[in-house]
PDB file of N, CA, C and O in Angstrom:
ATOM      1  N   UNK A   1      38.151 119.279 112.244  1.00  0.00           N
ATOM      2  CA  UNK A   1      37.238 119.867 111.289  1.00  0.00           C
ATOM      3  C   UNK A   1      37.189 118.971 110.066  1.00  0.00           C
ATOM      4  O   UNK A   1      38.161 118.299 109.722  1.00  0.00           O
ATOM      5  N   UNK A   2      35.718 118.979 109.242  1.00  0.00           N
ATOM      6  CA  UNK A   2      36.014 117.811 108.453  1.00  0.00           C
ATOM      7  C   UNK A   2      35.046 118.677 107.029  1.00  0.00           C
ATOM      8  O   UNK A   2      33.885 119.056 106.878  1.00  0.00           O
ATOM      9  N   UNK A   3      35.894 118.681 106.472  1.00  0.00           N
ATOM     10  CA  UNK A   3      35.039 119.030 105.148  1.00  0.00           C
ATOM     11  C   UNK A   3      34.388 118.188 103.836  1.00  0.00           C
ATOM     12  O   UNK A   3      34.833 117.592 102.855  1.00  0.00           O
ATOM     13  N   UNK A   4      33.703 118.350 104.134  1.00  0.00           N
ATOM     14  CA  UNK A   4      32.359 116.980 103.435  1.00  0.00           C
ATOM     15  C   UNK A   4      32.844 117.240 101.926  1.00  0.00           C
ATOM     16  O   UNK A   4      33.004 116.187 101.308  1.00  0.00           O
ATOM     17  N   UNK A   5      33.149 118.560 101.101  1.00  0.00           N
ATOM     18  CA  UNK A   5      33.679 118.582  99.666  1.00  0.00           C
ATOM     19  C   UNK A   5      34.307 120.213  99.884  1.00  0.00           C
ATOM     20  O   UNK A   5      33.975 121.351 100.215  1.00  0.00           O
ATOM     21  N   UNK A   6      35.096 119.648  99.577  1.00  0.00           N
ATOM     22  CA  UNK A   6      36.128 120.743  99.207  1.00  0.00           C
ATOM     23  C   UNK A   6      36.335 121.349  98.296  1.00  0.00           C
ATOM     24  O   UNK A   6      36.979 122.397  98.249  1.00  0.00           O
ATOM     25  N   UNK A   7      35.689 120.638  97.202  1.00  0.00           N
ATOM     26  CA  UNK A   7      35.857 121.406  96.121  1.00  0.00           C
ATOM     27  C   UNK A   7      34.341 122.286  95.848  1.00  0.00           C
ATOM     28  O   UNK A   7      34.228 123.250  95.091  1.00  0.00           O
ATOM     29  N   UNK A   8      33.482 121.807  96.496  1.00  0.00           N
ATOM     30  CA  UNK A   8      32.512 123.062  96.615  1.00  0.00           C
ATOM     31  C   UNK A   8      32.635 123.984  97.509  1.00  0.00           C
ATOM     32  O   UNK A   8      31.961 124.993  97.298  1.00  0.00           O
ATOM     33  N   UNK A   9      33.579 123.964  98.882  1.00  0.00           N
ATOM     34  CA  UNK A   9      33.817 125.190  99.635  1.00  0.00           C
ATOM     35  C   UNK A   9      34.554 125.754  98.450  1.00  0.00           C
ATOM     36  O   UNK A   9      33.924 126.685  97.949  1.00  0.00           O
ATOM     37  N   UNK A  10      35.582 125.509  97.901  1.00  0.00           N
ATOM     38  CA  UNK A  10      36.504 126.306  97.215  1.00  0.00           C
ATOM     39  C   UNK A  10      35.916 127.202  96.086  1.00  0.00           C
ATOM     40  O   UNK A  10      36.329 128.346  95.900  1.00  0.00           O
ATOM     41  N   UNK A  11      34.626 126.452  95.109  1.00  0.00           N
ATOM     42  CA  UNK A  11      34.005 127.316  94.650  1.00  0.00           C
ATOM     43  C   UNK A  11      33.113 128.499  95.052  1.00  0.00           C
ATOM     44  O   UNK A  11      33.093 129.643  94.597  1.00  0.00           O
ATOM     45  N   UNK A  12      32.328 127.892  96.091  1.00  0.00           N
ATOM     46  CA  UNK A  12      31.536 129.265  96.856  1.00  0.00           C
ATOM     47  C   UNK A  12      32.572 130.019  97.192  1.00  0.00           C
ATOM     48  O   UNK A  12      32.369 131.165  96.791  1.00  0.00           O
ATOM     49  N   UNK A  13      33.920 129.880  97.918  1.00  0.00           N
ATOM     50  CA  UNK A  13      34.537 130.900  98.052  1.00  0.00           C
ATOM     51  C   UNK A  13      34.828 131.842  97.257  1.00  0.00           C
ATOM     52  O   UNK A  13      34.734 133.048  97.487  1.00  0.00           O
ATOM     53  N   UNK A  14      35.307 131.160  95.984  1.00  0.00           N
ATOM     54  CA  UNK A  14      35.620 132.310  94.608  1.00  0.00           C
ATOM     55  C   UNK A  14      34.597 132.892  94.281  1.00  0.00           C
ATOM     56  O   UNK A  14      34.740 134.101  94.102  1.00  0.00           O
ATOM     57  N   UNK A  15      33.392 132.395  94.100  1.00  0.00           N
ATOM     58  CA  UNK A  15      32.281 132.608  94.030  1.00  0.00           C
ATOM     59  C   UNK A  15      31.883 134.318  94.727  1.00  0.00           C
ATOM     60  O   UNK A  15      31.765 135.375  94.106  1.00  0.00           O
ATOM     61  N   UNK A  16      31.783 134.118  95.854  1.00  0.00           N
ATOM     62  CA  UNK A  16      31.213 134.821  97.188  1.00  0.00           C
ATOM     63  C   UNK A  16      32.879 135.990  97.072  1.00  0.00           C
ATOM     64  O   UNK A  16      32.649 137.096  96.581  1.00  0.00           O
ATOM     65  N   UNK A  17      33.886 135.810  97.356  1.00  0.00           N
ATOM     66  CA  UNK A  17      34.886 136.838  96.965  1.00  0.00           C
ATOM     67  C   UNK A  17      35.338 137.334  96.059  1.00  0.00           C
ATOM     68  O   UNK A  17      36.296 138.105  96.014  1.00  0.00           O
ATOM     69  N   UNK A  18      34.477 136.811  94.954  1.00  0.00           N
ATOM     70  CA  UNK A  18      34.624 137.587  93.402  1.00  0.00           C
ATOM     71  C   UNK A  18      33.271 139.154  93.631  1.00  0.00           C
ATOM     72  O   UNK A  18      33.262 140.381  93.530  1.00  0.00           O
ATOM     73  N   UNK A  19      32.481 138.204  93.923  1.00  0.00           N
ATOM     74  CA  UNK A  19      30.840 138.915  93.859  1.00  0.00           C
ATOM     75  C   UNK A  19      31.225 139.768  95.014  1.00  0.00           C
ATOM     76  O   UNK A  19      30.644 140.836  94.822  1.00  0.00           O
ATOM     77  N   UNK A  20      32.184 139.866  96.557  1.00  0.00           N
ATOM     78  CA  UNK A  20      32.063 140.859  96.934  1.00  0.00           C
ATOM     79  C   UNK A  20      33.341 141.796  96.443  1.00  0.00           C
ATOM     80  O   UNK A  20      33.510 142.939  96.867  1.00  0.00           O
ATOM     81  N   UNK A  21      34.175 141.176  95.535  1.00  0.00           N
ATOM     82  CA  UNK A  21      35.269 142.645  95.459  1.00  0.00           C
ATOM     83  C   UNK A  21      34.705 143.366  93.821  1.00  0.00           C
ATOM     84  O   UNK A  21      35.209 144.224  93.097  1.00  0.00           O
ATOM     85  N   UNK A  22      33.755 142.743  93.735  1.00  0.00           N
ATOM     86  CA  UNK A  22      32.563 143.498  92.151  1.00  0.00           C
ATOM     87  C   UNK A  22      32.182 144.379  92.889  1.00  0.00           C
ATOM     88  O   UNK A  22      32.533 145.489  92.488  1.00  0.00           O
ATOM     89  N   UNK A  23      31.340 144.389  94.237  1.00  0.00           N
ATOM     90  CA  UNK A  23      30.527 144.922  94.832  1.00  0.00           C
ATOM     91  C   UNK A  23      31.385 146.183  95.646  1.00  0.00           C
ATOM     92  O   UNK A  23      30.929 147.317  95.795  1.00  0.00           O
ATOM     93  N   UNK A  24      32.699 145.729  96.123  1.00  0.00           N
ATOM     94  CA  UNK A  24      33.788 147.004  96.666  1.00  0.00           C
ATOM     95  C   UNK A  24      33.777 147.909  95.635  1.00  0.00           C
ATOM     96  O   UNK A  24      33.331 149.049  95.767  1.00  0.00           O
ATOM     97  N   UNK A  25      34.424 147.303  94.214  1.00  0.00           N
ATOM     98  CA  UNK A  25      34.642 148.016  93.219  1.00  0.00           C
ATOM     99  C   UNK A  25      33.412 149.303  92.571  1.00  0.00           C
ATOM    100  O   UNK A  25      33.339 150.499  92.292  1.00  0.00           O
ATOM    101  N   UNK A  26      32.696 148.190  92.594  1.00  0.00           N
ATOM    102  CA  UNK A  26      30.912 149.081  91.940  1.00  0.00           C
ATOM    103  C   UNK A  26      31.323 150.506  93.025  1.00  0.00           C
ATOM    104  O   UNK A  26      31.695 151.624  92.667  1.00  0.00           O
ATOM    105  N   UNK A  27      31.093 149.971  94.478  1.00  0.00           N
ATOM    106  CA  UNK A  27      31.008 150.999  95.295  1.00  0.00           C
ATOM    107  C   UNK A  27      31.771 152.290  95.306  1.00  0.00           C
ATOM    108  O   UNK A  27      31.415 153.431  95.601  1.00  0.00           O
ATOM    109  N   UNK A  28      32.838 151.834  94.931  1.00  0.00           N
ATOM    110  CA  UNK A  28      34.105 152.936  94.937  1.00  0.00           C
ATOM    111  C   UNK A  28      34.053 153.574  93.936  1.00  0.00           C
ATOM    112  O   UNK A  28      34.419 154.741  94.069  1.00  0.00           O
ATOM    113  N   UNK A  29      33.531 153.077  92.324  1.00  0.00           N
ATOM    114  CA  UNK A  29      33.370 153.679  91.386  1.00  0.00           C
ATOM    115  C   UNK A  29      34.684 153.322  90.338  1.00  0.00           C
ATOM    116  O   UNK A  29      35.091 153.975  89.377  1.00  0.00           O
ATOM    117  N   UNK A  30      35.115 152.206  90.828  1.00  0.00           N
ATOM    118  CA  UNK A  30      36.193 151.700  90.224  1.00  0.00           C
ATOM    119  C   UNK A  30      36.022 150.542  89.178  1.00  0.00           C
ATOM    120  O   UNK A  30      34.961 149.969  88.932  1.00  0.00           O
ATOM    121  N   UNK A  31      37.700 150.202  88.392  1.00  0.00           N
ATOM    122  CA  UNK A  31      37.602 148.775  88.036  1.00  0.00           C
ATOM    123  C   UNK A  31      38.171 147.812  88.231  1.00  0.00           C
ATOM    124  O   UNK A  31      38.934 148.132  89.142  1.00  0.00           O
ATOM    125  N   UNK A  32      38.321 146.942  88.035  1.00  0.00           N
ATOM    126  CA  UNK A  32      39.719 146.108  88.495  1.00  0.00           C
ATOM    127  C   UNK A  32      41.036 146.547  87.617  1.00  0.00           C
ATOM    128  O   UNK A  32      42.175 146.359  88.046  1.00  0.00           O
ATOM    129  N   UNK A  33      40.777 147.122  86.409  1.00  0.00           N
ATOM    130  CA  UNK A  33      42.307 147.513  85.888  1.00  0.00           C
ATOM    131  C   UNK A  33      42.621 148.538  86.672  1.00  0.00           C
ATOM    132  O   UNK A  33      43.837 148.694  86.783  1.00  0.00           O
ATOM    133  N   UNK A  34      41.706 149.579  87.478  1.00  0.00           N
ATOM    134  CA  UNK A  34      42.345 150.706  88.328  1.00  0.00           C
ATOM    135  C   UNK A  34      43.638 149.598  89.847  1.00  0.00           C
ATOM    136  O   UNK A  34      44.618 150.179  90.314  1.00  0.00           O
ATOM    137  N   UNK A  35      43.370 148.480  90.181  1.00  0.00           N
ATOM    138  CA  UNK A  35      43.516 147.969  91.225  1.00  0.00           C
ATOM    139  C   UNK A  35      45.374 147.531  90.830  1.00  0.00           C
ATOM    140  O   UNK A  35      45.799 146.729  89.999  1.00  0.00           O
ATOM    141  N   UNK A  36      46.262 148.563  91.950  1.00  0.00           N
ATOM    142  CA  UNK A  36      47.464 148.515  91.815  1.00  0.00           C
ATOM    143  C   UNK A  36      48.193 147.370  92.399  1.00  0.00           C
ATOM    144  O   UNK A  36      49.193 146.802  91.962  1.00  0.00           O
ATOM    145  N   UNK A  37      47.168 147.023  93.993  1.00  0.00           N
ATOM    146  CA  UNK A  37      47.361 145.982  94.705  1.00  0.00           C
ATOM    147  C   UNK A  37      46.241 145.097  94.942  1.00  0.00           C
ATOM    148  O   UNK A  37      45.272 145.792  94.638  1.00  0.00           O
ATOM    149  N   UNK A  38      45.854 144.073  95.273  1.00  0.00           N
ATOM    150  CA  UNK A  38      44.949 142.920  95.616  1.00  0.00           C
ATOM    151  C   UNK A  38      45.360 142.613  96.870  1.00  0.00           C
ATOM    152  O   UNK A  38      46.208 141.721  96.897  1.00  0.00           O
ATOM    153  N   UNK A  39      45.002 143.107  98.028  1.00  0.00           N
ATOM    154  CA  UNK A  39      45.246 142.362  99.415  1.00  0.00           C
ATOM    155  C   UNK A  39      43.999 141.606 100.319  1.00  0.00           C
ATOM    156  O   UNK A  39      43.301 142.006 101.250  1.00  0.00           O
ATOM    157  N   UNK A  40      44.065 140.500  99.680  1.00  0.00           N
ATOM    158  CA  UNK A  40      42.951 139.810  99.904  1.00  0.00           C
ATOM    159  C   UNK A  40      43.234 138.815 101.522  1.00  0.00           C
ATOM    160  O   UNK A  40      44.383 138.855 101.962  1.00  0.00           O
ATOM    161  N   UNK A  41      42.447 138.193 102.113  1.00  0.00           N
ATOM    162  CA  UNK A  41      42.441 137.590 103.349  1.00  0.00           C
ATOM    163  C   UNK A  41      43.245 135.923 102.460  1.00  0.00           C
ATOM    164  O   UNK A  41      43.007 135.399 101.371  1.00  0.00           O
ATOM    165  N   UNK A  42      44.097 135.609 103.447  1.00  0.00           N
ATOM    166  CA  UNK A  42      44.993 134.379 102.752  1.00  0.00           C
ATOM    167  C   UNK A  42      44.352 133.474 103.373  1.00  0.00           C
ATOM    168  O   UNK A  42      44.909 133.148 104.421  1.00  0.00           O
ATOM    169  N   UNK A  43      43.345 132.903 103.135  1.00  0.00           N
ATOM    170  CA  UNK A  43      42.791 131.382 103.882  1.00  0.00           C
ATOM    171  C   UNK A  43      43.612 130.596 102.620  1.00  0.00           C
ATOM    172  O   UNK A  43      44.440 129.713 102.843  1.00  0.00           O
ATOM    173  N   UNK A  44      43.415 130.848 101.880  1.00  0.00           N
ATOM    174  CA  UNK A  44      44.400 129.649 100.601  1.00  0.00           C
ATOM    175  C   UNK A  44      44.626 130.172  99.461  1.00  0.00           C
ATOM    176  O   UNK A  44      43.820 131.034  99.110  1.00  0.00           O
ATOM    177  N   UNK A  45      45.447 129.930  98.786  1.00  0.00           N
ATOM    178  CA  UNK A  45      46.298 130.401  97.999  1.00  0.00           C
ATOM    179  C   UNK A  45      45.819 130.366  96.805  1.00  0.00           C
ATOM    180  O   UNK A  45      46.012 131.248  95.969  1.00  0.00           O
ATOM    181  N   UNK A  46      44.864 128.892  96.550  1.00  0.00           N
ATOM    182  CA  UNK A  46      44.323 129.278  95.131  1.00  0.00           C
ATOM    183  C   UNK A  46      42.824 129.204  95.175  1.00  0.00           C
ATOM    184  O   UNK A  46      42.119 128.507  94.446  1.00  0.00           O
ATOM    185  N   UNK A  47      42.389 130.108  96.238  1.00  0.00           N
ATOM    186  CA  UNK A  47      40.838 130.995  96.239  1.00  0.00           C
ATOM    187  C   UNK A  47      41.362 132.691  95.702  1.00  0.00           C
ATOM    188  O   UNK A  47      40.585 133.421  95.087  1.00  0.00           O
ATOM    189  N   UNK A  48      42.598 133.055  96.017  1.00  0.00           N
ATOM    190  CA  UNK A  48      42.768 134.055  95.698  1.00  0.00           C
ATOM    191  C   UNK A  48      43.589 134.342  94.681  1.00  0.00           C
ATOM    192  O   UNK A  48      44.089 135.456  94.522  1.00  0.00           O
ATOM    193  N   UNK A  49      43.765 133.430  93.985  1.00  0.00           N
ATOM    194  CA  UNK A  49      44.455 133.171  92.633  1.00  0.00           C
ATOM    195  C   UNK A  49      43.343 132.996  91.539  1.00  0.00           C
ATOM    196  O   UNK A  49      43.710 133.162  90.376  1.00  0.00           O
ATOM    197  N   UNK A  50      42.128 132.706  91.752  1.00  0.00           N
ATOM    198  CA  UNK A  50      41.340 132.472  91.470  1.00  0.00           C
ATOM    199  C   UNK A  50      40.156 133.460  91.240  1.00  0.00           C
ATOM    200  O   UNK A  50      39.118 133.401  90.581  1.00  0.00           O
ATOM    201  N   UNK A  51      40.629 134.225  91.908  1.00  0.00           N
ATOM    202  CA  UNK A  51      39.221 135.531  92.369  1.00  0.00           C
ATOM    203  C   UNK A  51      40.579 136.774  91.146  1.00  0.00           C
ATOM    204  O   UNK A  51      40.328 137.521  90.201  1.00  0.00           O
ATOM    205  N   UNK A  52      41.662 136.482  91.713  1.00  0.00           N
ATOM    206  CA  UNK A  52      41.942 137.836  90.818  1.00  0.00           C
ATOM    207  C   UNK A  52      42.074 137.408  89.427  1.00  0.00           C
ATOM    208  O   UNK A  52      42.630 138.172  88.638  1.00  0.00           O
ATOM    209  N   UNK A  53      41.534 136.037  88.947  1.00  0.00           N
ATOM    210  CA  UNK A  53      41.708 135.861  87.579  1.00  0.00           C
ATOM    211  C   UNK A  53      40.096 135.930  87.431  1.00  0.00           C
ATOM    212  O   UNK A  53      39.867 136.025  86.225  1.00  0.00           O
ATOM    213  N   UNK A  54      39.355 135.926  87.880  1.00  0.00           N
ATOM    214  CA  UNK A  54      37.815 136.516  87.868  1.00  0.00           C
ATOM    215  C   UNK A  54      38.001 137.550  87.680  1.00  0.00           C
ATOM    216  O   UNK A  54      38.068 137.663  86.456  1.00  0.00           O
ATOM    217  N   UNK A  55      38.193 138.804  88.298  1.00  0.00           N
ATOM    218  CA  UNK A  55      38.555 140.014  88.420  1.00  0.00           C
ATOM    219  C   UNK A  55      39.219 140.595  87.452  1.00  0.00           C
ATOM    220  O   UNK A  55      39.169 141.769  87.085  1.00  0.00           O
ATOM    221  N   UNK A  56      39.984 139.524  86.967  1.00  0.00           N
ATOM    222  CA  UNK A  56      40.886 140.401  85.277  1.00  0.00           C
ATOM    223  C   UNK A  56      42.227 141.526  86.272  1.00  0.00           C
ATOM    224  O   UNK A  56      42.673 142.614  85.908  1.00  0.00           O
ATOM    225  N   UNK A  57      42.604 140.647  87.716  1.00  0.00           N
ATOM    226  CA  UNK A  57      43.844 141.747  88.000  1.00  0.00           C
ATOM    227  C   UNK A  57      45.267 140.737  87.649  1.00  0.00           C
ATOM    228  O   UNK A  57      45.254 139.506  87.663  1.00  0.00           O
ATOM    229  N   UNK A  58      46.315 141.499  87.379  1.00  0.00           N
ATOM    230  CA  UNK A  58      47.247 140.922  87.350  1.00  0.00           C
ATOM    231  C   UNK A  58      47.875 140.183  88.343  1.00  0.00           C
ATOM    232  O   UNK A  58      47.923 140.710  89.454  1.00  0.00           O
ATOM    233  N   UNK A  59      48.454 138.896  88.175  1.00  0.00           N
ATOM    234  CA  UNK A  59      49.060 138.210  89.079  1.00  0.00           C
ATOM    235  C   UNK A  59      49.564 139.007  90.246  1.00  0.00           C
ATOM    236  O   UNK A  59      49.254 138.916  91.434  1.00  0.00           O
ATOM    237  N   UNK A  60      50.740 140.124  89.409  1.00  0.00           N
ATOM    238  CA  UNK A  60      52.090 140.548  89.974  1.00  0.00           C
ATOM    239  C   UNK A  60      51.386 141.392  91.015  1.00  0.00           C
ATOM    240  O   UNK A  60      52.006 141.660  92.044  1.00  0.00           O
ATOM    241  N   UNK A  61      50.118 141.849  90.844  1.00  0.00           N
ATOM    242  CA  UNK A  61      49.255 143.213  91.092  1.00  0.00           C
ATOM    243  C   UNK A  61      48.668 142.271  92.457  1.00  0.00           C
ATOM    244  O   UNK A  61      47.998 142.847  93.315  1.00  0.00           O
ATOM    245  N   UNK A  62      48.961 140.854  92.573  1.00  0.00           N
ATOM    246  CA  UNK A  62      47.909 140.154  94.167  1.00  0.00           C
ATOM    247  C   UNK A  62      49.446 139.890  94.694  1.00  0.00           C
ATOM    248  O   UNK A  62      50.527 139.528  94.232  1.00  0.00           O
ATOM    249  N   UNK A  63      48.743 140.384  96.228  1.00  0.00           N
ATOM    250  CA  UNK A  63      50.101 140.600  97.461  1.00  0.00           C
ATOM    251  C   UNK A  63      50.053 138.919  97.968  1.00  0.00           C
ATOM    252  O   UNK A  63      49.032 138.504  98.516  1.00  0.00           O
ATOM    253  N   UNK A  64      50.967 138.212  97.790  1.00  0.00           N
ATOM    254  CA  UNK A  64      51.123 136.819  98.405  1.00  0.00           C
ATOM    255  C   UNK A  64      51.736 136.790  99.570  1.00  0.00           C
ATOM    256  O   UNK A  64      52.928 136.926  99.292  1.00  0.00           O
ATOM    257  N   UNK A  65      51.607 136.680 100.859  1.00  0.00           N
ATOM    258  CA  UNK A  65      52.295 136.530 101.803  1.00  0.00           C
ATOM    259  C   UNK A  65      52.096 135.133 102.460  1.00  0.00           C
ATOM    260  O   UNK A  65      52.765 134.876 103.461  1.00  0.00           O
ATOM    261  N   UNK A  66      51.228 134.217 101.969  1.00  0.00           N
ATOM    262  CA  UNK A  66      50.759 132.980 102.714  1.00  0.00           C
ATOM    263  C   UNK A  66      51.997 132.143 103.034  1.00  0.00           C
ATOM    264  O   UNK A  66      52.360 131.916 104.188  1.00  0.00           O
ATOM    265  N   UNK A  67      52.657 131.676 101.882  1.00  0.00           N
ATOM    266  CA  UNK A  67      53.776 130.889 102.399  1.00  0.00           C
ATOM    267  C   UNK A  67      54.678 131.106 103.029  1.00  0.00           C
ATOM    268  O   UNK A  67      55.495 130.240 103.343  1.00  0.00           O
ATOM    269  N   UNK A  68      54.773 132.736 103.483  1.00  0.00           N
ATOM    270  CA  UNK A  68      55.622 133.220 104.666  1.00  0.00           C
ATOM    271  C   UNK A  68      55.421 133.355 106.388  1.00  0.00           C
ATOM    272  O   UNK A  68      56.119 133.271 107.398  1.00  0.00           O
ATOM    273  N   UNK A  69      54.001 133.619 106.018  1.00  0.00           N
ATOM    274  CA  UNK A  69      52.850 133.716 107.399  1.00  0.00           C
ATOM    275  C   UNK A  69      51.602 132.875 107.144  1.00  0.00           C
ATOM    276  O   UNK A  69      50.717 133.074 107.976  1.00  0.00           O
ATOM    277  N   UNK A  70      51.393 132.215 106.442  1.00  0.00           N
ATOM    278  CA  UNK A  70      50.106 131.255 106.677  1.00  0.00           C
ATOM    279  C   UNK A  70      49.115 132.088 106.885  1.00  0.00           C
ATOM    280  O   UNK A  70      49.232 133.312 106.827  1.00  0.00           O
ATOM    281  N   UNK A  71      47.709 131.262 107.231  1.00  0.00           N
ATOM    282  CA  UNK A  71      46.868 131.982 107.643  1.00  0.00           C
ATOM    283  C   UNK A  71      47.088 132.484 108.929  1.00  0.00           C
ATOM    284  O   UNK A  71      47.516 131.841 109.888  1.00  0.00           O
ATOM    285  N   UNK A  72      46.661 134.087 108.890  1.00  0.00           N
ATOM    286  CA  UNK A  72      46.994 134.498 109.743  1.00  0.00           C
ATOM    287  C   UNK A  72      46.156 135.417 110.246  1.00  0.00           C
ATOM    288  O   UNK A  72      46.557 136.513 110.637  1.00  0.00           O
ATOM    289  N   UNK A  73      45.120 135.108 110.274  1.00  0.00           N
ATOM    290  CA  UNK A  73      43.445 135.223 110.297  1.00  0.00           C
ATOM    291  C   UNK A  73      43.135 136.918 110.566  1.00  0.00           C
ATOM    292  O   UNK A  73      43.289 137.501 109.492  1.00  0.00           O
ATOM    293  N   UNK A  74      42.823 137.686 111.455  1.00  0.00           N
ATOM    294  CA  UNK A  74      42.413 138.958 111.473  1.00  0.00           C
ATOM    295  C   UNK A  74      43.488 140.208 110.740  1.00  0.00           C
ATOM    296  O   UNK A  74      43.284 141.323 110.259  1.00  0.00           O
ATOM    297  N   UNK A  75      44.940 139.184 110.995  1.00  0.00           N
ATOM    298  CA  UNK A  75      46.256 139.963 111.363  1.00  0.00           C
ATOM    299  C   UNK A  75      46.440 139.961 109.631  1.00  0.00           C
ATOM    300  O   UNK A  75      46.880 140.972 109.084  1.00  0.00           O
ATOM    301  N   UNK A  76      46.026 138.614 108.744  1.00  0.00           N
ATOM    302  CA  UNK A  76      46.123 138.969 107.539  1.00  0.00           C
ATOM    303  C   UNK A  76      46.557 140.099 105.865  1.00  0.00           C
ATOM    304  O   UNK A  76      47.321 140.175 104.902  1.00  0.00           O
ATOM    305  N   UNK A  77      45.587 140.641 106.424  1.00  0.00           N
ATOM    306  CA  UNK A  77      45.540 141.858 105.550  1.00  0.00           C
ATOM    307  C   UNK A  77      46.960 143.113 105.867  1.00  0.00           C
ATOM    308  O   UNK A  77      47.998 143.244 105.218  1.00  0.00           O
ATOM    309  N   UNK A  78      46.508 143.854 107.038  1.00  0.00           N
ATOM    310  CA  UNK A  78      47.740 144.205 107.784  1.00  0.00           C
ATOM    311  C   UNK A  78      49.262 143.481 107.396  1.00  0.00           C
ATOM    312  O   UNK A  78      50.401 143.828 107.086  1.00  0.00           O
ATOM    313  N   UNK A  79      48.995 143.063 107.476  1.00  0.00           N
ATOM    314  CA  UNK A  79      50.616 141.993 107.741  1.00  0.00           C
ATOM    315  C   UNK A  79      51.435 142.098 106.349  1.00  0.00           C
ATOM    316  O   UNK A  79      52.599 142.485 106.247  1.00  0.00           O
ATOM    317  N   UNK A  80      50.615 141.688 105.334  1.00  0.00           N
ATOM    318  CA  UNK A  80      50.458 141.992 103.604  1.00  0.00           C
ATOM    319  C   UNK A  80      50.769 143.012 103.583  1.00  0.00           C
ATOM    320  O   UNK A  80      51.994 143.032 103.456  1.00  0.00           O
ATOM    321  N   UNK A  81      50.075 144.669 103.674  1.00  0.00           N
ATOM    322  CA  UNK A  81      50.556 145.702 103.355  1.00  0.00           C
ATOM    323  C   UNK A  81      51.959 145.867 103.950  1.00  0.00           C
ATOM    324  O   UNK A  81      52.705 146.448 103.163  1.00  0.00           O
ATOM    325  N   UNK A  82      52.633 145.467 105.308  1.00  0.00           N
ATOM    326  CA  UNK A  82      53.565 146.137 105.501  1.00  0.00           C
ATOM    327  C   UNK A  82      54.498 145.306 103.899  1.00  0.00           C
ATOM    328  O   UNK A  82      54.598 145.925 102.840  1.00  0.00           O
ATOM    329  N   UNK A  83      54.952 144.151 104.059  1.00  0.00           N
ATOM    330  CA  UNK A  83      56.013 143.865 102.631  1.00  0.00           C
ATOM    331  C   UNK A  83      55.840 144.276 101.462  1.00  0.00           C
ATOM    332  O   UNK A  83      56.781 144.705 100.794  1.00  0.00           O
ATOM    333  N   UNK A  84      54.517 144.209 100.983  1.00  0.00           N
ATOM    334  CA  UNK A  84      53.734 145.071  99.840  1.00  0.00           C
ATOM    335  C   UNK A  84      54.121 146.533  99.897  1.00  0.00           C
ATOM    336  O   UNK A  84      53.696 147.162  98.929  1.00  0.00           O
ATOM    337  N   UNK A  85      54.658 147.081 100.576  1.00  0.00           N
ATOM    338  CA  UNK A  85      54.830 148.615 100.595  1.00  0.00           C
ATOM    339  C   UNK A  85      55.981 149.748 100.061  1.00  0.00           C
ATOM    340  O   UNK A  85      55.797 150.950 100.248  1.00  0.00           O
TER     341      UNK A  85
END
């Protein structure tokens, strides 16, 4: 796989996962200071370091599991809540 710029995937990503956890939030009727946890999909570590400093959530408040399990594609999220718990 060859990525032509990387540093523009990395922005559309923050980009595109900021604008959809606005759009979770709007939906739910929430804000991001309501948000106790952040369990976001771990493709990389600082798209989602990145989105919860968009978001205004606290560091401590985003579940990191990447450097324990990597990407770990569908199983992701799941996998996060159990140590997060």
């Amino acid at each position: 796989m060859t990525i032509v710029d990387g540093r523009e995937v990395f922005a559309k990503a923050v980009e595109m996962m900021t604008a959809c956890s606005q759009d979770a939030l709007a939906a739910a009727g929430m804000r991001s200071r309501d948000i106790d946890r952040f369990v976001p999909h771990k493709a990389n570590a600082r798209i989602f370091d990145a989105v919860g400093r968009n978001l205004g959530i606290a560091d401590h408040a985003i579940v990191k599991t990447i450097a324990e399990y990597g990407n770990s594609s569908a199983a992701t999220i799941p996998l996060s809540l159990s140590p997060a718990h």
